[in-house]
C-alpha positions in Angstrom: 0.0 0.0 0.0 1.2 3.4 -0.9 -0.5 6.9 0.3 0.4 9.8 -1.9 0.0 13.5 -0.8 1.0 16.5 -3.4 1.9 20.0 -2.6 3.3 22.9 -4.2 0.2 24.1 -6.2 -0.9 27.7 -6.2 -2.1 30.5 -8.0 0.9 31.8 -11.0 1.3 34.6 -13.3 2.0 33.0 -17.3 5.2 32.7 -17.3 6.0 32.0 -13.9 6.8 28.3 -12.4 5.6 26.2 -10.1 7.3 22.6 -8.4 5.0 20.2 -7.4 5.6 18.0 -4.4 4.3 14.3 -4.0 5.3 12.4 -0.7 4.5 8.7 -0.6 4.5 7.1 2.2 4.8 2.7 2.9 6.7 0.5 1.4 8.8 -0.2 -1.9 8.4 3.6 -3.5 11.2 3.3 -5.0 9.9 0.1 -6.6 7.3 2.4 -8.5 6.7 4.4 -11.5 5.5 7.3 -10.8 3.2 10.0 -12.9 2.1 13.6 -13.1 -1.7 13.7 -14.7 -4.0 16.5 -14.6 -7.6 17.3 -15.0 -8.9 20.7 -16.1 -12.4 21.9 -15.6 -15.0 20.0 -17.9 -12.2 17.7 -19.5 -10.8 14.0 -18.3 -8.4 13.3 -16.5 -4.5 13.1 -18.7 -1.6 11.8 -18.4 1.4 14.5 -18.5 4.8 13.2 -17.7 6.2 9.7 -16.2 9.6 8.7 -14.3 10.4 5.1 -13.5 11.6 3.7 -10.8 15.4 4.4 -10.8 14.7 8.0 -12.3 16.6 7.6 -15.5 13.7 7.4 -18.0 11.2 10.2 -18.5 8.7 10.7 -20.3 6.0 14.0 -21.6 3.4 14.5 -23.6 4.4 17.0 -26.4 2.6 19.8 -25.0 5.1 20.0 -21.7 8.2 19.0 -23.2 11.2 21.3 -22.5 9.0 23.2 -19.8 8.1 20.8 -17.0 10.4 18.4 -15.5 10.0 15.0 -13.5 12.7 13.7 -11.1 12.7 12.1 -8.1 14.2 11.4 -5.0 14.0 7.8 -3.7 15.6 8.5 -0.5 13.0 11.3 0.1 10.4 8.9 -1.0 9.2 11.9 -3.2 8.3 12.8 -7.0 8.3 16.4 -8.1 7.3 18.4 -11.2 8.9 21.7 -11.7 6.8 23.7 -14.1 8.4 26.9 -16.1 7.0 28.7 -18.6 3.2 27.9 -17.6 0.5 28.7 -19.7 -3.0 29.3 -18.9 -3.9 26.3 -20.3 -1.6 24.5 -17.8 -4.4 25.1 -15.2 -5.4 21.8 -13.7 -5.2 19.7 -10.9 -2.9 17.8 -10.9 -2.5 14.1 -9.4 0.5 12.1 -8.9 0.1 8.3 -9.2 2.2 4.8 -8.6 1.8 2.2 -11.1 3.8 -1.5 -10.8 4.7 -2.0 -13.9 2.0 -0.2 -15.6 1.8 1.6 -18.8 2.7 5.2 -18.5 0.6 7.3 -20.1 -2.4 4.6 -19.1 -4.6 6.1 -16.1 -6.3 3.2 -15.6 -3.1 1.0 -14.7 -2.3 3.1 -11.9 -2.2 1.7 -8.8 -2.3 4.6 -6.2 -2.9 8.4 -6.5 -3.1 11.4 -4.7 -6.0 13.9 -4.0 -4.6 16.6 -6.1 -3.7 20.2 -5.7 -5.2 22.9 -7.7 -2.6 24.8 -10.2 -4.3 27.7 -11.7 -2.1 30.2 -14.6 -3.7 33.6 -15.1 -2.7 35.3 -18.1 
């Protein structure tokens, strides 16, 4: 069992940044992948970026690439997202989630997520 809490949202100007927190807490994180998805208001919920368990693979949908960026830190037990350059259509909330040996980018082979916290880009 794995309980995830995320932090670090907040209201941001376009163009400003943001780094979101996620603490899990039991056993084996580091045994994880982890993702970043987000859910803006009237849309489903998407996948956004990925990290596996050792940190050295990422991934991002097209839409983030070269302005958000997922690392982790096992030893912490913690997953991060540091958003730059955010746009108001980065508004969201935005989940972290553990999958064993799920795919990525697939919500539904998650295992564990967060509650969320609110990131909302005024432009």
């Amino acid at each position: 069992q794995v309980q995830l809490v995320e932090s670090g949202g907040g209201l941001v100007q376009a163009g400003g940044s943001l780094r979101l927190s996620c603490a899990a807490s039991g056993r084996a994180f580091s045994s994880y992948t982890m993702g970043w998805f987000r859910q803006a208001p009237g849309k489903e919920r998407d996948f956004v970026a990925g990290i596996n368990w050792s940190g050295g693979s990422t991934y991002y949908i097209d839409s983030v690439k070269g302005r958000f960026a997922i690392f982790r830190d096992n030893a912490k037990n913690t997953v991060y997202l540091q958003m730059n350059s955010l746009k108001p259509e980065d508004t969201a909330v935005y989940y972290c989630a553990a999958t064993f040996g799920g795919r990525w980018s697939i919500e539904r082979e998650y295992d564990y997520w967060g509650q969320g916290t609110q990131v909302t880009v005024s432009s």
